[in-house]
Structures are given as structure tokens and as C-alpha cells.
C-alpha positions in Angstrom: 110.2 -85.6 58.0 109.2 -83.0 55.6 112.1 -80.7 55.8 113.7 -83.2 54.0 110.9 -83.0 51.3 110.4 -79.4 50.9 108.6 -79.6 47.2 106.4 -81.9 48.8 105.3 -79.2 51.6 104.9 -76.4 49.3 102.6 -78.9 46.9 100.8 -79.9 50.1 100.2 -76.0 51.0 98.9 -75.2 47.5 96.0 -77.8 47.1 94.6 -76.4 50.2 95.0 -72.7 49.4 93.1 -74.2 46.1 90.7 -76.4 48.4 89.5 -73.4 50.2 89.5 -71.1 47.6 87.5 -73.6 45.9 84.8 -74.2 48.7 84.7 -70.4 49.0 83.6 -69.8 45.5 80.9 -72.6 45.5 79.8 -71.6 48.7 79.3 -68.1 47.0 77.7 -69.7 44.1 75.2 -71.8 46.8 74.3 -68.2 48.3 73.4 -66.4 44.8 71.4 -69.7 44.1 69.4 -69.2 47.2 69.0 -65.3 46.8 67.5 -66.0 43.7 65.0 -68.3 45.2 64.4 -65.6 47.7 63.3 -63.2 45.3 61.7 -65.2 43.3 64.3 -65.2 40.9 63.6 -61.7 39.3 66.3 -59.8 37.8 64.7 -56.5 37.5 66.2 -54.9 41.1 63.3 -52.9 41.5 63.1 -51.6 44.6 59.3 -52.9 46.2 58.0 -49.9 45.7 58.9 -49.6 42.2 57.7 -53.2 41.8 54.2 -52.5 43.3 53.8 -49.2 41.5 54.9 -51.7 38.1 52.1 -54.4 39.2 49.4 -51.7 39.8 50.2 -50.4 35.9 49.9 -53.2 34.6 47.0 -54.2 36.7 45.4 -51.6 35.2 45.8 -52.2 31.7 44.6 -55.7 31.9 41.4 -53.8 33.6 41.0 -51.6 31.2 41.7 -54.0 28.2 38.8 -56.3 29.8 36.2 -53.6 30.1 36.7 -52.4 26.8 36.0 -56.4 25.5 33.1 -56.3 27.6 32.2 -53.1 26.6 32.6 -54.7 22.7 30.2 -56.9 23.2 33.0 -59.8 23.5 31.5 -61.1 26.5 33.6 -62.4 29.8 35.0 -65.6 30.7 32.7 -65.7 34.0 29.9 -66.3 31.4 27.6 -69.1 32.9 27.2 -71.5 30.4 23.0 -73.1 30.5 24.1 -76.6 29.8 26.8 -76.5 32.4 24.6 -75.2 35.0 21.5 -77.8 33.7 24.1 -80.5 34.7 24.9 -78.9 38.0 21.3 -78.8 38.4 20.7 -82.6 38.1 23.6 -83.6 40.1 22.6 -81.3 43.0 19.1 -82.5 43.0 20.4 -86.5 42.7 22.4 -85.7 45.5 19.4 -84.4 47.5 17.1 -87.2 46.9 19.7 -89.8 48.1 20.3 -88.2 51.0 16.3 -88.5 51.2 16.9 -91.8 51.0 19.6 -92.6 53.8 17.4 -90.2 56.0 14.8 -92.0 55.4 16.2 -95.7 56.0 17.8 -94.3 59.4 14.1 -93.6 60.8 
């Protein structure tokens, strides 16, 4: 039947040549997509090494930067503010006198 339609064969043969061609490159494009997921997406290729000795630098700075604010006078964010603890107070001690309560309806 088709060697009486030889254009037809030859068409035939060249939209799956595309086809796979086609499922090859998304299939590549599906495997860079998940690599980058894998490495959290970071284009730096760094080796780990040169990564961690990266993070420890900067690590660091942001050390030093915050001991030099403290150090100003600036203060730190793990400051405990009075009125926030007050309130902490009150709810802790609320909480404590109606578990009183419950203890004391159970006996």
C-alpha cells in the first residue's frame, strides 16, 4: 500500500524523527528544571566547599556588623520589651488561676 505512496512514507518518517526529537529536548528541558530544584536553584557552581567557606564569610560580617551596633549603643532586636512581658505576665497568671479553678471543681 505505501510503495505506491512513497511521499506519503517519507512525510510519515519525518514527523516522527521530529516527534522524538521533540520529546527528547523537553525531556532535557524537564531534567534542567528539576536540577535546578535540586540545587536550590543557584547558579553560582560553587563547589560545597567554596559555598560553605562563602556562607562562613559572610556569616561573619553580619557578626561582626551586629556587635559593632551593640557595641554603639544601638541596642539588639532580642531586647525584651516591659509592656510585652507585663502582658505575658497577666496572661500566664490568668491561666494559672483557672486551672485553680478546674482543679478545684474536680475535688
Amino acid at each position: 500500500f505505501f510503495s505506491s505512496f512513497p511521499g506519503i512514507c517519507i512525510r510519515i518518517k519525518d514527523i516522527i524523527v521530529m516527534a522524538r526529537g521533540n520529546m527528547r529536548d523537553k525531556a532535557r528541558e524537564a531534567n534542567l528544571k528539576k536540577q535546578a530544584s535540586v540545587n536550590g536553584g543557584r547558579q553560582d557552581n560553587l563547589t560545597p566547599a567554596q559555598r560553605a567557606e562563602k556562607d562562613k564569610a559572610a556569616m561573619l560580617a553580619k557578626k561582626a556588623a551586629k556587635d559593632a551596633q551593640k557595641a554603639a549603643g544601638g541596642g539588639s532586636s532580642n531586647a525584651v520589651d516591659p509592656e510585652k512581658e507585663a502582658l505575658k505576665q497577666k496572661a500566664l497568671e490568668k491561666k494559672r488561676i483557672e486551672a485553680d479553678k478546674k482543679m478545684g471543681d474536680k475535688k
